[in-house]
C-alpha positions as semicolon CSV with decimal commas, in nm:
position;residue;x (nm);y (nm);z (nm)
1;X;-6,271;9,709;6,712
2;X;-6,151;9,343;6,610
3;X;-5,970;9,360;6,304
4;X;-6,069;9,106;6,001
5;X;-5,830;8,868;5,848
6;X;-5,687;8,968;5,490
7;X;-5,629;8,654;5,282
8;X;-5,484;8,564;4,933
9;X;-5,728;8,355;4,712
10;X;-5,646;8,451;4,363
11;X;-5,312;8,549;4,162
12;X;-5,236;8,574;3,808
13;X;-4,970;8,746;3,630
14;X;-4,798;8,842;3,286
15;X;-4,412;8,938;3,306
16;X;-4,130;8,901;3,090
17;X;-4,090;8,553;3,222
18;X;-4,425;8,399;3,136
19;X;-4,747;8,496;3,029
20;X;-4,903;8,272;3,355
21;X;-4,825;8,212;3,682
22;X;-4,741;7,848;3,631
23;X;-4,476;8,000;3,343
24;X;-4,372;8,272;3,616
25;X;-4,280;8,012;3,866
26;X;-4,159;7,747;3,666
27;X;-3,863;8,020;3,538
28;X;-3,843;8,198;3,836
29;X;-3,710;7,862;4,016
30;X;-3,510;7,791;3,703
31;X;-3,297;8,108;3,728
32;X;-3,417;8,239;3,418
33;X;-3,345;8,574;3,257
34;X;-3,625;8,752;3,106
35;X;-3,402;9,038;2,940
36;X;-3,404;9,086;2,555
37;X;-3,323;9,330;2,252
38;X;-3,596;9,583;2,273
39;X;-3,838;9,483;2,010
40;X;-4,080;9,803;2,009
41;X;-3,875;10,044;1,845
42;X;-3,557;10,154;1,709
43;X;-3,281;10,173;1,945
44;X;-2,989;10,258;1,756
45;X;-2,934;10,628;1,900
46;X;-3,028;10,479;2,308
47;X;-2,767;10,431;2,580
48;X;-2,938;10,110;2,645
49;X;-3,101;9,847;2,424
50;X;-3,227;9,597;2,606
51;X;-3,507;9,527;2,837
52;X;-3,724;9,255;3,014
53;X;-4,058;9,261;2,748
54;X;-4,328;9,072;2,802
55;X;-4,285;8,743;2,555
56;X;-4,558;8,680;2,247
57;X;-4,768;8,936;2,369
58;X;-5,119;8,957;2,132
59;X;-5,459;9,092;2,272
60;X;-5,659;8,920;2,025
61;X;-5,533;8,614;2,236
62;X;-5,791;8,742;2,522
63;X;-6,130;8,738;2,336
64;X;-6,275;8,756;2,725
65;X;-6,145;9,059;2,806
66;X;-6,150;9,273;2,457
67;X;-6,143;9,262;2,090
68;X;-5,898;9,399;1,843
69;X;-6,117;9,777;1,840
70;X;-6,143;9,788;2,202
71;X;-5,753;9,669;2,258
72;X;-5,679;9,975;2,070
73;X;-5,844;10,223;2,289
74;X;-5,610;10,087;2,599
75;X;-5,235;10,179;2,629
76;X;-5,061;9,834;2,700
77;X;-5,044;9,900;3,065
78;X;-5,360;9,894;3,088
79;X;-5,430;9,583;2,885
80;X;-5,168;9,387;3,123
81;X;-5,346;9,488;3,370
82;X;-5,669;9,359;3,269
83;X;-5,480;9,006;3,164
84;X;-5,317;8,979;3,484
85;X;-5,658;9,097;3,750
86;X;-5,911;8,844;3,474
87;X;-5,632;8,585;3,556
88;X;-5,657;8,648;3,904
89;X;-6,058;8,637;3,897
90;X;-6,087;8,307;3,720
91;X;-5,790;8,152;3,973
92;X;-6,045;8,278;4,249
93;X;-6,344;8,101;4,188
94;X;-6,502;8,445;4,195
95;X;-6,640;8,415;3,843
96;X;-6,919;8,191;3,899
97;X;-6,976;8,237;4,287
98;X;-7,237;8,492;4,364
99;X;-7,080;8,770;4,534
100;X;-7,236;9,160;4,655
101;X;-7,045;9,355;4,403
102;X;-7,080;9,690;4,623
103;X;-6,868;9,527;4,851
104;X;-6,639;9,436;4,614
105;X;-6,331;9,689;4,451
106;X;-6,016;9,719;4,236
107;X;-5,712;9,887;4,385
108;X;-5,459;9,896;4,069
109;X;-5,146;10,052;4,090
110;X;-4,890;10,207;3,846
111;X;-4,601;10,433;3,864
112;X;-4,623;10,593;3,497
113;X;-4,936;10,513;3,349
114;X;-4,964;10,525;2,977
115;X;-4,619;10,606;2,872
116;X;-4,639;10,476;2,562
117;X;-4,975;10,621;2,486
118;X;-4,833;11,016;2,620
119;X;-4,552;10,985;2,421
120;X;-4,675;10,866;2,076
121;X;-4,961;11,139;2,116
122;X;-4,744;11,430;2,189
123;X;-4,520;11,300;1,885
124;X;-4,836;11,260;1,654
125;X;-4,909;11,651;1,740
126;X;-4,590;11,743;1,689
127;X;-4,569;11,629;1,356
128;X;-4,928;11,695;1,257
129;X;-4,883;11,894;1,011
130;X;-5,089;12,252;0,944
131;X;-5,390;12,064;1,158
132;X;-5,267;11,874;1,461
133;X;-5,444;11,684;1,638
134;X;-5,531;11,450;1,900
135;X;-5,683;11,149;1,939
136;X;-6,021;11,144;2,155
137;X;-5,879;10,815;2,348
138;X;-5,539;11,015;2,494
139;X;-5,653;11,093;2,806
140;X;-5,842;10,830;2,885
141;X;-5,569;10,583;2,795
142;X;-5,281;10,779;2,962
143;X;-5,403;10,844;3,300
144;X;-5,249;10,632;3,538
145;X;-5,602;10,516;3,695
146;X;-5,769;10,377;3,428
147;X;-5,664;10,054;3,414
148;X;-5,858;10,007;3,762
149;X;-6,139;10,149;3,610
150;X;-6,150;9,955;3,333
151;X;-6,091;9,644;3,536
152;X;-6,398;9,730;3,759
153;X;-6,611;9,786;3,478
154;X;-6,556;9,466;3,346
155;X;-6,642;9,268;3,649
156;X;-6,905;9,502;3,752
157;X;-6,670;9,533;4,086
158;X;-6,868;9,880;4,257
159;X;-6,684;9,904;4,560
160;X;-6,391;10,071;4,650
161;X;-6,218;10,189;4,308
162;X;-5,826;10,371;4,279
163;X;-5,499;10,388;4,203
164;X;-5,197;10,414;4,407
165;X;-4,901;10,615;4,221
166;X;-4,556;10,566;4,461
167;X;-4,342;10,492;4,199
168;X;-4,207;10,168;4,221
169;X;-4,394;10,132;4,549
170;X;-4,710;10,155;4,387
171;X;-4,836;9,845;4,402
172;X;-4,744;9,731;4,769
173;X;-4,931;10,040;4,868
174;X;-5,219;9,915;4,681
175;X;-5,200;9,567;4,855
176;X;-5,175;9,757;5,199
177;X;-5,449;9,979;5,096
178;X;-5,693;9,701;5,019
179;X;-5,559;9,461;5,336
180;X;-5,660;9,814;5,523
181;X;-6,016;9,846;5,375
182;X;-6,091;9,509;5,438
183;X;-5,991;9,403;5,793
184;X;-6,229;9,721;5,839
185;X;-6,493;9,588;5,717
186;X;-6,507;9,852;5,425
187;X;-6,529;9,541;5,162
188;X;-6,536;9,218;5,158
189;X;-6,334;9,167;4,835
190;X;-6,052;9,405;4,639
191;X;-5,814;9,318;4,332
192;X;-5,524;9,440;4,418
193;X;-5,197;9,519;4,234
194;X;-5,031;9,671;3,923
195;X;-4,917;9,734;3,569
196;X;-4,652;9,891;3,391
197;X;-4,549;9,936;2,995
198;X;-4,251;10,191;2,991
199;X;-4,046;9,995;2,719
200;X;-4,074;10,293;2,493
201;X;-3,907;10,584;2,392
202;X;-3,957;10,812;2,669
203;X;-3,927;10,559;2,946
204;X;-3,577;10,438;2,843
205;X;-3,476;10,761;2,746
206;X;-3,566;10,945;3,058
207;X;-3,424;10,647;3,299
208;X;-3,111;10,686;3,040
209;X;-3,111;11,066;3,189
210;X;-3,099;10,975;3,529
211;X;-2,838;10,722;3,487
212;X;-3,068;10,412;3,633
213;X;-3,055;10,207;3,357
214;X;-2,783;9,954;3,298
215;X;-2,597;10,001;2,965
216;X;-2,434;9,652;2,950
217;X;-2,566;9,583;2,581
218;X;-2,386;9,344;2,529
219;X;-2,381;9,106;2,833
220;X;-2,828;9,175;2,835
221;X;-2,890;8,865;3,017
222;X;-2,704;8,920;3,261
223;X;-2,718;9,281;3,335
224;X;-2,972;9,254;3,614
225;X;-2,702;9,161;3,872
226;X;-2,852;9,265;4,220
227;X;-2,550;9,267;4,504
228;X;-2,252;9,213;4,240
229;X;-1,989;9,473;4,212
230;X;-1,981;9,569;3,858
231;X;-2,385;9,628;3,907
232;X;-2,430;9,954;3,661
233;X;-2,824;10,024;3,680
234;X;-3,123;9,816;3,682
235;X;-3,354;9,668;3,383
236;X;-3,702;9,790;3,295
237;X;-3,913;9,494;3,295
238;X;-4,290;9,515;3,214
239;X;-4,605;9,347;3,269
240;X;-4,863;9,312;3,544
241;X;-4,971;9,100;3,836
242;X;-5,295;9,099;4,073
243;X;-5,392;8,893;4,379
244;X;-5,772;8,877;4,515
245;X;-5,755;8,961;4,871
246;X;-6,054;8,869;5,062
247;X;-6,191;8,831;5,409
248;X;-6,084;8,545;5,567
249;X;-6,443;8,395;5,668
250;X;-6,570;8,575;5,333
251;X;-6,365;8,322;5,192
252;X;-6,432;8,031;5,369
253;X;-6,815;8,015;5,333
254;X;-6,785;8,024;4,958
255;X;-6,499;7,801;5,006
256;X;-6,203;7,959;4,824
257;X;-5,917;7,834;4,803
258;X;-5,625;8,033;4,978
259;X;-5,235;8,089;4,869
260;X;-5,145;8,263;5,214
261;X;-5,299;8,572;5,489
262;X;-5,150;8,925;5,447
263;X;-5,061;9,029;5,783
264;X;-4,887;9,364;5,815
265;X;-4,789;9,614;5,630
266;X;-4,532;9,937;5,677
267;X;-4,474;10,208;5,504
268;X;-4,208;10,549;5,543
269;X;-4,036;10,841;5,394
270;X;-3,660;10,863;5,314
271;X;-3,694;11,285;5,357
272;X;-3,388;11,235;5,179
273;X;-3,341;11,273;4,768
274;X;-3,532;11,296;4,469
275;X;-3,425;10,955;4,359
276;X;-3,168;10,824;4,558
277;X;-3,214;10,645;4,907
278;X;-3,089;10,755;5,224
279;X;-2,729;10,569;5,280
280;X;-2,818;10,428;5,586
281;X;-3,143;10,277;5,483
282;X;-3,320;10,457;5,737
283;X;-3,654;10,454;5,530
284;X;-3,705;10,130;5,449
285;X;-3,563;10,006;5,818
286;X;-3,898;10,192;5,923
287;X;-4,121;10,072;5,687
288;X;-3,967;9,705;5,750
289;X;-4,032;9,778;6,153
290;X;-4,386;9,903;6,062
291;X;-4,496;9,587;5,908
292;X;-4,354;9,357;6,170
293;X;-4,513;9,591;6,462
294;X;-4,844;9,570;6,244
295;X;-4,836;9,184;6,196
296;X;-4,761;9,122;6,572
297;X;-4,437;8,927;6,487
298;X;-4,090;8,883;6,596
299;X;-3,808;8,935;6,311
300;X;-3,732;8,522;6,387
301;X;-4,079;8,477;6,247
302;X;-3,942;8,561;5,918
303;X;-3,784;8,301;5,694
304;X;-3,734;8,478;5,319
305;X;-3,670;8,852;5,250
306;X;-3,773;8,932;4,888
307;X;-3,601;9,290;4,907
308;X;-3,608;9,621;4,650
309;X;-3,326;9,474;4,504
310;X;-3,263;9,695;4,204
311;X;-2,946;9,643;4,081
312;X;-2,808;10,018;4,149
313;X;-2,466;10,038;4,331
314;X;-2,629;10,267;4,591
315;X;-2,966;10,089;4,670
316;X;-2,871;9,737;4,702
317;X;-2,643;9,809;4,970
318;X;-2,833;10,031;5,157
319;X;-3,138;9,845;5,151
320;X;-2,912;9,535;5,298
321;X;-2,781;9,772;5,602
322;X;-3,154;9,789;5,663
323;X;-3,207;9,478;5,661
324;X;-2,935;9,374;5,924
325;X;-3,054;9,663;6,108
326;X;-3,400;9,497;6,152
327;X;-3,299;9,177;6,197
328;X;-2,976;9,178;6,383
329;X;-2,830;8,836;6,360
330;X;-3,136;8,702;6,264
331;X;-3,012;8,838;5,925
332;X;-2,807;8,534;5,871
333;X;-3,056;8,286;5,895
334;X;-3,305;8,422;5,657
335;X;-3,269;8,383;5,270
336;X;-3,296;8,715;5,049
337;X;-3,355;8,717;4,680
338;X;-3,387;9,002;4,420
339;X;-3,603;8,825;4,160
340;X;-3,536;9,142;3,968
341;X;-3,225;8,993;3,875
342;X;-3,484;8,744;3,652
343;X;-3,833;8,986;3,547
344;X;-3,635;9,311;3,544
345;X;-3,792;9,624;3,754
346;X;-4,159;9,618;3,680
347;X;-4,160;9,997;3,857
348;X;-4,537;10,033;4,011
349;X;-4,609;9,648;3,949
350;X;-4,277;9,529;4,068
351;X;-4,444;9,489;4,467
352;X;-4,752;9,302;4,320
353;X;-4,517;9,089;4,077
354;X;-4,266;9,050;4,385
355;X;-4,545;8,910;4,632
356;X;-4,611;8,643;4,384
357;X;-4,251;8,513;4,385
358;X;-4,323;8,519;4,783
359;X;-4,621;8,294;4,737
360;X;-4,385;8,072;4,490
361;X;-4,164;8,039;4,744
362;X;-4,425;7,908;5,029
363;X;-4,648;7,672;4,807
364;X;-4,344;7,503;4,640
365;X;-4,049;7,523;4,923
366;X;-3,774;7,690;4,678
367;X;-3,652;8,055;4,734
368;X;-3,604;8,207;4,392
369;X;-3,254;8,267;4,323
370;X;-3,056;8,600;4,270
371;X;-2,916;8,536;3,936
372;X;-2,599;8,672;3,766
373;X;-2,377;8,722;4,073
374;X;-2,026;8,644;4,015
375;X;-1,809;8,940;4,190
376;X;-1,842;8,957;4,614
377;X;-1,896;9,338;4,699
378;X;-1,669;9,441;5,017
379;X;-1,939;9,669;5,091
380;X;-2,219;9,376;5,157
381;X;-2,162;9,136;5,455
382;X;-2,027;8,802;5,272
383;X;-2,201;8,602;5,560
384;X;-2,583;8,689;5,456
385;X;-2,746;8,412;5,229
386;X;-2,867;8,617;4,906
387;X;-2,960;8,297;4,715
388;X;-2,714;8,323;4,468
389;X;-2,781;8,191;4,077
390;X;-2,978;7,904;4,252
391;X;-3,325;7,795;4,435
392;X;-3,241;7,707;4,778
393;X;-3,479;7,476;4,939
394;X;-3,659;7,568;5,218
395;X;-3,993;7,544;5,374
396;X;-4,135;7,907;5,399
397;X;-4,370;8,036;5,710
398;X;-4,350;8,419;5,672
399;X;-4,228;8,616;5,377
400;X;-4,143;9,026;5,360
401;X;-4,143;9,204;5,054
402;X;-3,996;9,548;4,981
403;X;-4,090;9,771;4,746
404;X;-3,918;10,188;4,750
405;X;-3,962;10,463;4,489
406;X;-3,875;10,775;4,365
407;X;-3,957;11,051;4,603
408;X;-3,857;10,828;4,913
409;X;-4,156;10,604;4,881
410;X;-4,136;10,270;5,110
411;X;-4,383;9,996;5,123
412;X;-4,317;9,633;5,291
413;X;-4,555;9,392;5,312
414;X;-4,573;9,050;5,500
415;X;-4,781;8,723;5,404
416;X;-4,782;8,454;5,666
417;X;-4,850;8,068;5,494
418;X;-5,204;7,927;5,563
């Protein structure tokens, strides 16, 4: 069976660096940080008190999507998500083109869910008084699938309809799941990516647990410091981002526009740790090697590496032994970025929000920087370009993106310029 080509013909996004993709770019390039105070709630007893929101924020701005009733029936996840897929519709074309909607779907990923929804529920019952209760909306504004649900019912999308839940590898699974479906021939169209909104009590609090987050309260902006020695822990960011993938001819004949062609994807298992990956990187080397063996490429094919990039003292290096031990020397010709250093770690939409700073880099010839470095680790290889605190120039072919998660989760994806 001849497989289909899996293009890009649609994007839009809402991060903690701009409420657009133009405003995504534009700072990406820049070097800007999106960290802040935390503005949703008291942090005076939390370890940290910062994080990367999503700037002037206010669902009455999207009359399209909902009104002020029906915003309240959607955790924020799930309203980013909506912004950031409608975005991607509009950027399409796919609005006013006539299109089989059974063929047609919504992948949308998220690690968490409704956070924010769970937590302020199971507080309200708590403190309910002699009658507690619940509100009717919870559940269906908590689960973690929702938000593609809600997003197909809006565009009347019928055809394939799910969420991928890989922690922070969420949505690069549901980029590879929809790239699968459709050089199948399962559908001809699928939104694909992912939202997140754990800014709240219980996400901070339980990443404060586990000692992920950075505590640098003080020094916010510059906290997210991928590679640098005195990393301490990475920087919840929020938001959402989606891309309309589409068959290639599909695409043509209704004459779409098109940002770039998915052409592999990998994916593996650390077996390793609950949270922590394996030393060695042996998980994401495989999922790396997966996606080149699946795109038919050589690692010289490859000119930017947009990696995991957390900010953790473990991950960062171990994720860059991987990398050398996939590309062998090749690893010193090839720029690598952590734009996390910039939105923070958008958990299950950090893939989808991290294959749009791959697209930046293509259409405008800049790799995003890696912002905030100022101490050289002995433990990385001083001779690999990381982009540091500035755009690099350079004209961009082939672009890999990693994404890894709790649990051992590894997803890397490859888009190929058109």
């Amino acid at each position: 069976m001849e497989l289909k080509r899996v293009v890009i013909t649609g994007i839009g996004t809402i991060n903690a660096l701009g409420n657009t993709v133009k405003e995504y770019y534009d700072n990406l390039l820049a070097g800007v940080s999106g960290a802040n105070l935390i503005t949703y709630f008291d942090t005076t007893n939390y370890k940290t008190k910062f994080a990367c929101e999503v700037k002037s924020y206010d669902a009455a701005n999207y009359p399209e999507l909902f009104d002020r009733k029906e915003a309240r029936k959607l955790d924020l996840y799930a309203q980013f998500g909506m912004v950031a897929a409608y975005q991607a519709v509009v950027d399409s074309g796919l609005e006013h083109d006539k299109i089989d909607l059974n063929q047609a779907g919504v992948i949308w990923a998220s690690g968490i869910g409704g956070i924010r929804t769970f937590f302020d529920e199971v507080k309200g019952y708590i403190e309910g008084g002699s009658i507690p209760r619940f509100s009717p909306f919870f559940v269906p504004k908590m689960i973690s699938d929702i938000a593609a649900g809600h997003i197909s019912m809006k565009l009347g999308f019928r055809g394939p309809n799910y969420a991928t839940t890989s922690a922070c590898a969420s949505s690069n699974n549901s980029i590879i799941d929809a790239f699968n479906l459709i050089r199948l021939g399962k559908a001809d169209i699928i939104i694909a990516g992912g939202s997140e909104s754990a800014v709240n009590e219980a996400g901070i609090g339980g990443f404060n647990a586990c000692q992920a987050l950075s505590t640098r309260n003080d020094e916010y902006l510059t906290a997210s410091r991928p590679f640098d020695q005195t990393r301490d822990g990475f920087v919840m960011g929020e938001g959402a981002a989606g891309l309309i993938l589409e068959e290639y001819e599909y695409a043509k004949a209704r004459g779409a526009k098109i940002y770039g062609e998915i052409i592999g994807g990998g994916m593996s298992a650390d077996a390793f740790h609950l949270t922590a990956p394996h030393p060695d990187g042996l998980g994401a080397k495989s999922a790396m090697l997966n996606a080149i063996k699946d795109a038919g490429i050589r690692v010289e094919d490859i000119d930017y590496v947009n990696v995991h990039g957390t900010s953790t003292p473990i991950g960062d290096v171990a994720e860059l032994k991987a990398v050398q031990g996939v590309f062998g020397e090749h690893a010193y010709k090839v720029n690598i970025s952590s734009t996390k250093s910039m939105t923070g770690h958008l958990l299950g939409a950090a893939g989808a929000v991290e294959a749009l700073a791959c697209l930046c880099a293509m259409e405008r010839s800049l790799i995003p920087p890696t912002i905030n470095h100022s101490v050289v680790d002995p433990e990385i290889d001083p001779k690999l370009n990381l982009t540091l605190n500035k755009a690099q120039e350079r004209k961009v072919n082939i672009a890999l993106s990693n994404a890894f998660g709790f649990g051992g989760h590894n997803a890397t994806i490859l888009i190929k310029k058109i």
